[in-house]
C-alpha positions as CSV (number, residue, x, y, z in Angstrom):
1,X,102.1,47.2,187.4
2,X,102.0,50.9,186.6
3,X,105.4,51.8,187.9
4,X,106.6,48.8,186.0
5,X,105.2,50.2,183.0
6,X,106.8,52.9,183.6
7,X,110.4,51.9,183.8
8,X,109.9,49.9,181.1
9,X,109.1,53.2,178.8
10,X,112.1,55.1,180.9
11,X,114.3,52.2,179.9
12,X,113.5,51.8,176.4
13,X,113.4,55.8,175.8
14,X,116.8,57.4,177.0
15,X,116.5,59.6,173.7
16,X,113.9,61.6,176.0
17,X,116.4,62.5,178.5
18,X,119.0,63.6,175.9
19,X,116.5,65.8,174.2
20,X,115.7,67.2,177.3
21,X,119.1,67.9,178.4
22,X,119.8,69.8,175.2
23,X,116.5,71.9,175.4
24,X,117.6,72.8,179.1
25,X,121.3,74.1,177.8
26,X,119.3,75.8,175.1
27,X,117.0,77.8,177.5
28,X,120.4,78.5,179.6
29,X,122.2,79.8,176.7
30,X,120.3,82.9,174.6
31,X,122.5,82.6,172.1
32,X,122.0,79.2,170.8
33,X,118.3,79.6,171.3
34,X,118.5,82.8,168.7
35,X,121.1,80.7,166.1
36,X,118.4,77.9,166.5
37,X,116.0,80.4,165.5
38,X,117.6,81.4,162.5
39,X,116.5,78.2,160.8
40,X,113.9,79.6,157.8
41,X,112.4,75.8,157.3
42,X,112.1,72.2,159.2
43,X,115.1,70.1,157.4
44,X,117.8,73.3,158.2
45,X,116.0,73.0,161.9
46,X,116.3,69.8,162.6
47,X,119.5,69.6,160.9
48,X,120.6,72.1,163.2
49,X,119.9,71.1,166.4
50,X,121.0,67.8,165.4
51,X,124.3,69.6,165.2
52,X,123.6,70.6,168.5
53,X,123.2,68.0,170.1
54,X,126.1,66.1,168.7
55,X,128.8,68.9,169.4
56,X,127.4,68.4,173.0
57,X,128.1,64.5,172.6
58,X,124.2,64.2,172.9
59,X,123.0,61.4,171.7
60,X,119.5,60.8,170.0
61,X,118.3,59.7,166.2
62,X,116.5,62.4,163.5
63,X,114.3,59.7,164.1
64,X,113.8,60.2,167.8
65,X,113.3,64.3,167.8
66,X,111.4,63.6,165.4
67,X,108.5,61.5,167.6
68,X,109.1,64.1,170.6
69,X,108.1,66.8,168.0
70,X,104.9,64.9,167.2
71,X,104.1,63.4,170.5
72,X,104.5,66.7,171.9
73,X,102.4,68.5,169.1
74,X,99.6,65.7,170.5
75,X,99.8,67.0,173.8
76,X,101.6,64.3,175.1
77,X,105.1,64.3,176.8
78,X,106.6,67.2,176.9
79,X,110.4,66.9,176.9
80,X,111.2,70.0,174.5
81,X,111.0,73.9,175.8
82,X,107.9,76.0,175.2
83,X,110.3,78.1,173.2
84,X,111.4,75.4,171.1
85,X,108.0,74.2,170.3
86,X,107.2,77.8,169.1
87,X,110.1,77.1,166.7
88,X,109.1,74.2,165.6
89,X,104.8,75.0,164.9
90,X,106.6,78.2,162.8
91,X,108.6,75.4,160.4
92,X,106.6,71.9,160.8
């Protein structure tokens, strides 16, 4: 029943897995991390690495980051880099 569960959530959640594709490309990449990190507030942020995503033809909603930020922020699934999350406690 568990593991059923389980796929269920995998199944109906593919945004996770794009989100964390893009946070493991930023974490490879210095460079976008530090033009991420030039954001001064949350709407340039998310706008950002929206952009990021996109030009990567990753695909998830404002919408979706948006419940990994706060699921995250609850302690729960963590899909987004450490370093990211930093970002994102200095602008949400």
């Amino acid at each position: 029943m568990l593991e059923k569960a389980m796929q269920r959530d995998a199944e109906s959640r593919i945004f996770e897995k794009e989100i964390k594709k893009l946070g493991e490309i930023l974490m490879a990449d210095p460079a976008l991390l530090g033009k991420l990190d030039t954001t001064p507030d949350k709407s340039a942020f998310i706008d950002m690495y929206m952009a990021m995503a996109k030009e990567r033809g990753l695909k998830f909603t404002r919408d979706d980051l948006l419940i990994a930020v706060q699921e995250q922020k609850q302690g729960q699934d963590w899909i987004l880099p450490k370093k990211v999350i930093r970002m994102i406690a200095d602008r949400f």
